[in-house]
Residue, then its C-alpha position, 0 to 999 in steps of 0.5 A: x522046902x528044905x534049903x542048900x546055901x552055896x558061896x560063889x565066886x566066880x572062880x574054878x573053886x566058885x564053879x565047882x562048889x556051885x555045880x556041887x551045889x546043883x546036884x545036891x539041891x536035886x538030891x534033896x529036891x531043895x530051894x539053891x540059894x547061891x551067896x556072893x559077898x564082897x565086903x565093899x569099900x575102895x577094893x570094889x568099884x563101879x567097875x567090879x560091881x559091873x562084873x559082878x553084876x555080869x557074873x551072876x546074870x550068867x548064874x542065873x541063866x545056868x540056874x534057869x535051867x536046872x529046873x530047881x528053885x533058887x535065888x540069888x543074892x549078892x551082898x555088899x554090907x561090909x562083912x566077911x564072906x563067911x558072916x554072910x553065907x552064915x547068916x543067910x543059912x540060918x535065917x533060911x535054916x538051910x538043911x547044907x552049906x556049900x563051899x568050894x576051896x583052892x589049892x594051897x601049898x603044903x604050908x597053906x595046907x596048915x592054915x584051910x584059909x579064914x572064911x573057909x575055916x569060919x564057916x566049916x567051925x561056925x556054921x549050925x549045918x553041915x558044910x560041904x567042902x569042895 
């Protein structure tokens, strides 16, 4: 079974790569593995990692009934989104990356944003960017 990696945040550009996602695993009739990385240390407390928790508790339910096959993994390893959603595509030789990117200014514009452009250079499948 061929595999689709989605980057999830719970974010509008989060919601958007996920729902992206969805259709694009029932297109290919994929497993949906959808990554939240966060890189840990002080930024992420006890209090964020509840949240987390609640965030992707609500993203299994949504996944629950798409009928597809999924997992989800939330990673606290101390790496950058980008490595993550990297390494997990290629352990699982995932066939499409998902990614979803916000609004930037026209000067933000220049510059796609680290992860994003990481991922969009560095991955060993297409990234689709939404």
């Amino acid at each position: 079974m061929s595999t689709v990696v989605v980057g999830y945040v719970p974010k509008p550009e989060g919601e958007a790569a996920l729902a992206k996602a969805i259709d694009e695993a029932k297109l290919r009739n994929a497993k949906l593995v959808v990554v939240n990385s966060h890189r840990g240390g002080r930024e992420f407390d006890a209090e964020s990692a509840i949240q987390t928790e609640s965030d992707m508790e609500q993203v299994e339910r949504r996944l629950k009934e798409t009928g597809l096959a999924f997992e989800v993994r939330e990673l606290v390893r101390g790496l950058e989104p980008a490595e993550d959603l990297i390494n997990v595509a290629e352990a699982g030789e995932a066939e499409l990356i998902v990614i979803g990117l916000r609004r930037r200014s026209p000067v933000g514009k220049l510059i796609l944003g680290s992860n994003a452009q990481r991922i969009l250079l560095d991955a060993h499948c297409p990234v689709l960017a939404v």
